[in-house]
C-alpha positions in Angstrom: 3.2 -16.0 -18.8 6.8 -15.0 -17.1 6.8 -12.1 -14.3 8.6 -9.1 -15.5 10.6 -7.6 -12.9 10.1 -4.4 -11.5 13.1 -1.9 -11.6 13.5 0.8 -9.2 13.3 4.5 -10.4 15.8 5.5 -8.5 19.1 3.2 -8.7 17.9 0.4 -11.5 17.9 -3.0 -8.6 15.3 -4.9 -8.9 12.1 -4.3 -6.6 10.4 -7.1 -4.7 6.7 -7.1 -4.0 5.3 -6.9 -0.8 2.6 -4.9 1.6 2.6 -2.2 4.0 0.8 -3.3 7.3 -2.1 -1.9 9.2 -2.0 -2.8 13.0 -5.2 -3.3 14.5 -6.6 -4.8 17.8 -5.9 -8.8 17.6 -5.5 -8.6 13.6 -2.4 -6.9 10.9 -4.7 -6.0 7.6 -2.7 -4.8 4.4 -3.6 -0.9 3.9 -5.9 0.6 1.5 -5.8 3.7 -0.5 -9.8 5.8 -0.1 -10.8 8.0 -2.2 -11.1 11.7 -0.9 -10.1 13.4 2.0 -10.2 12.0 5.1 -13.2 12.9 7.4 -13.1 12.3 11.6 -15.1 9.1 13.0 -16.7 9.3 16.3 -16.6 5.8 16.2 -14.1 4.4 13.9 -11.8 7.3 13.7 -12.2 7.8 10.0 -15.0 7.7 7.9 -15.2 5.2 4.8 -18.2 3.8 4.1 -19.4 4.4 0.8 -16.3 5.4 -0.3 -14.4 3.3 -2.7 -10.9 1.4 -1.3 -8.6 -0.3 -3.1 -5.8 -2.6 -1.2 -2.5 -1.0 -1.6 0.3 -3.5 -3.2 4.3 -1.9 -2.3 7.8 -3.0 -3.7 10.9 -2.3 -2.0 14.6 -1.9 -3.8 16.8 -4.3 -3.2 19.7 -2.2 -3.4 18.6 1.4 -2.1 14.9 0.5 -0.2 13.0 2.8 -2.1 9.2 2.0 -1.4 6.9 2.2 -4.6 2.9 1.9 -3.9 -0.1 1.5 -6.0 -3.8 0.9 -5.9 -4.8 -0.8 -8.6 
């Protein structure tokens, strides 16, 4: 099976994949899309447990550095 390559919306380049970091103490993770509104954590800041979250793959244009997410 050959990769198709990914063209960007906005100028037509080609798009390369990659991942928008989450900096945490001592670790990077790669962000995650939750569903519904976000709701204040005493503790943890914000509340997601029970919630569904998906990781969040991004490509970036090679010519114009247009970012493109989704949460498959």
């Amino acid at each position: 099976m050959t990769a198709v390559e990914i063209k960007c919306p906005k100028c037509n380049e080609g798009m390369e994949e990659g991942f928008i970091a989450d900096y945490t103490q001592g670790a990077v993770l790669v962000s995650k899309w939750v569903e519904g509104r976000p709701e204040k954590s005493f503790w943890l800041g914000t509340k997601t447990k029970g919630k569904e979250n998906v990781k969040v793959k991004t490509y970036r244009c090679r010519g114009c550095g247009y970012l493109e997410s989704y949460a498959k």
